[in-house]
C-alpha positions as CSV (number, residue, x, y, z in Angstrom):
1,X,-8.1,16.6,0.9
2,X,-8.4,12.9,-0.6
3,X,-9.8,9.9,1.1
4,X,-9.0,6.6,1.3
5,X,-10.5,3.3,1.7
6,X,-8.8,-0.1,1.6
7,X,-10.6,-3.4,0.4
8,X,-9.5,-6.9,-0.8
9,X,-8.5,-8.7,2.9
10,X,-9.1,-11.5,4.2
11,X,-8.2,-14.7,5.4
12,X,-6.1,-17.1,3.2
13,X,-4.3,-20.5,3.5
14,X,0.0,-20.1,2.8
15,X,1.2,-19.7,-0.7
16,X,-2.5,-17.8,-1.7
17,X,-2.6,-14.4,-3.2
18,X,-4.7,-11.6,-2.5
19,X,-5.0,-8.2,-4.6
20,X,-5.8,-5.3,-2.3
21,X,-7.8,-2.2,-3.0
22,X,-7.3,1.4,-2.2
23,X,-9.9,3.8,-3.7
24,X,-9.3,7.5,-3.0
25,X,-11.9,10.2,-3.1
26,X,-11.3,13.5,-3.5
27,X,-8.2,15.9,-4.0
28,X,-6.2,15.3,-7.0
29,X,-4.8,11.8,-7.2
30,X,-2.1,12.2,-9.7
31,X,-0.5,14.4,-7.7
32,X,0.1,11.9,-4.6
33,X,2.6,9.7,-4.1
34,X,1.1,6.4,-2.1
35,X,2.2,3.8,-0.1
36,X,1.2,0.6,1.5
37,X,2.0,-0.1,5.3
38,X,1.1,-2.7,7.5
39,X,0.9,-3.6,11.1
40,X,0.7,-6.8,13.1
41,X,-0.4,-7.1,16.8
42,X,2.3,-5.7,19.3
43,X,4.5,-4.9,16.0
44,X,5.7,-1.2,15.0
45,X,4.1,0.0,11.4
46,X,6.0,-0.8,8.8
47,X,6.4,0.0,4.8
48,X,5.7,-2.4,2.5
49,X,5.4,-0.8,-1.2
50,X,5.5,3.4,-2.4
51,X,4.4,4.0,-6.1
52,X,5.4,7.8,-7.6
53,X,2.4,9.8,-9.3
54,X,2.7,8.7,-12.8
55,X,3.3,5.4,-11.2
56,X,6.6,4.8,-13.4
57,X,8.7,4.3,-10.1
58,X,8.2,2.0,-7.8
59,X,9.7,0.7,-4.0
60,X,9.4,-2.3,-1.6
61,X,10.5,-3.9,1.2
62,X,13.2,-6.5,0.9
63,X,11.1,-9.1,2.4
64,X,7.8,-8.7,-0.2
65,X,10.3,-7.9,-3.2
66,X,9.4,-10.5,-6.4
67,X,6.0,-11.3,-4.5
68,X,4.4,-8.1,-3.7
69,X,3.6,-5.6,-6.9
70,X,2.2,-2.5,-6.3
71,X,0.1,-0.3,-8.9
72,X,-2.6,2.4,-9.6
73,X,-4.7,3.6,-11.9
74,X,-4.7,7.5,-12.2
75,X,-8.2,7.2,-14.0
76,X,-10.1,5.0,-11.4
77,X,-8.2,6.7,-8.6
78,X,-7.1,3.5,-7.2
79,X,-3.8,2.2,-6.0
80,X,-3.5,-1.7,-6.0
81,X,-1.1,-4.1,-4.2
82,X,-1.3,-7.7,-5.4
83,X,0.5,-10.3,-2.8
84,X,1.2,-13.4,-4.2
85,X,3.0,-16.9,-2.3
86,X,1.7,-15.2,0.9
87,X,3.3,-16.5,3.9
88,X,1.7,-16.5,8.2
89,X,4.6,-13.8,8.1
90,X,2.9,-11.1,6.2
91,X,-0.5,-11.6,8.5
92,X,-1.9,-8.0,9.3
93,X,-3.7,-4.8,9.2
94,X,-2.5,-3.2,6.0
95,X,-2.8,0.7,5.0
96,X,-2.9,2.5,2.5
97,X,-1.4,6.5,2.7
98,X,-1.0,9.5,0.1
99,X,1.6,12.3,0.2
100,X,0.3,15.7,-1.3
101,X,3.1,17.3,-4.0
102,X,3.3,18.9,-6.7
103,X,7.2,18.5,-7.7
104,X,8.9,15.9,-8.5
105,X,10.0,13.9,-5.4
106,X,12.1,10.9,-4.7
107,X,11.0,7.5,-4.4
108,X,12.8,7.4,-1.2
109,X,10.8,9.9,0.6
110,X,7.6,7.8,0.7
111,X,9.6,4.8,2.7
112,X,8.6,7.2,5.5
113,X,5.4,6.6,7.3
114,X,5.7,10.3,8.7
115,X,6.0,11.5,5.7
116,X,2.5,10.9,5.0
117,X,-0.3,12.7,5.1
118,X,-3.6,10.9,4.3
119,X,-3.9,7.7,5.8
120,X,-6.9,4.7,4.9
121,X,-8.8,2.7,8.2
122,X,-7.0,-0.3,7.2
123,X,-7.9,-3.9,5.5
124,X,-6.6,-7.4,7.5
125,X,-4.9,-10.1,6.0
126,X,-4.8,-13.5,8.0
127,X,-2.5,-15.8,6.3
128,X,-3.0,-19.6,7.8
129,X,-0.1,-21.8,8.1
């Protein structure tokens, strides 16, 4: 089964960007969908961005939409999520997760935390005000 580790956090001052890392290890990683979640202190974990396999499909929520991009790179086995104009808002532990398949899936499905299987340790990102 693959695993994943997230890199790129840190703290920032408002309106910075930051370009977070997931690299997966084992498995094959063309043939998981990924997604990006995140968590704040006393807050429920929430999706931020999914990506498709070949990566020609993307999702996000509304709130990071035109500011968030997420990407990967089948060759390198890493899935990226640059954050640009970041706001105190977006401040916390973000994840990275892969969903195992081998057909074709909708987009949709990987808006689902539980539909998840694989899931990074995490990476923070403090945004200052």
């Amino acid at each position: 089964q693959v695993r994943l580790v997230e890199s790129g956090g840190g703290s920032v001052q408002a309106g910075d960007s930051l370009r977070l890392s997931c690299a997966a290890s084992g498995g094959t990683f063309s043939r998981y969908m990924l997604g990006w979640f995140r968590q704040a202190p006393g807050k429920e974990r929430e999706f931020v961005a999914a990506i498709t396999r070949s990566g020609t499909n993307t999702d996000y929520r509304d709130s990071v939409q035109g500011r968030f991009t997420i990407s990967r790179d089948n060759d390198k086995k890493t899935v990226y999520l640059q954050m640009n104009s970041l706001k105190p808002e977006v401040t916390a532990v973000y994840y990275c997760a892969a969903k195992h398949t081998i057909l074709t899936i909708p987009i949709s499905t990987g808006l689902d935390a539980a539909a998840y299987s694989v899931w990074g340790q995490g990476t923070q990102v403090a945004v200052a005000s």
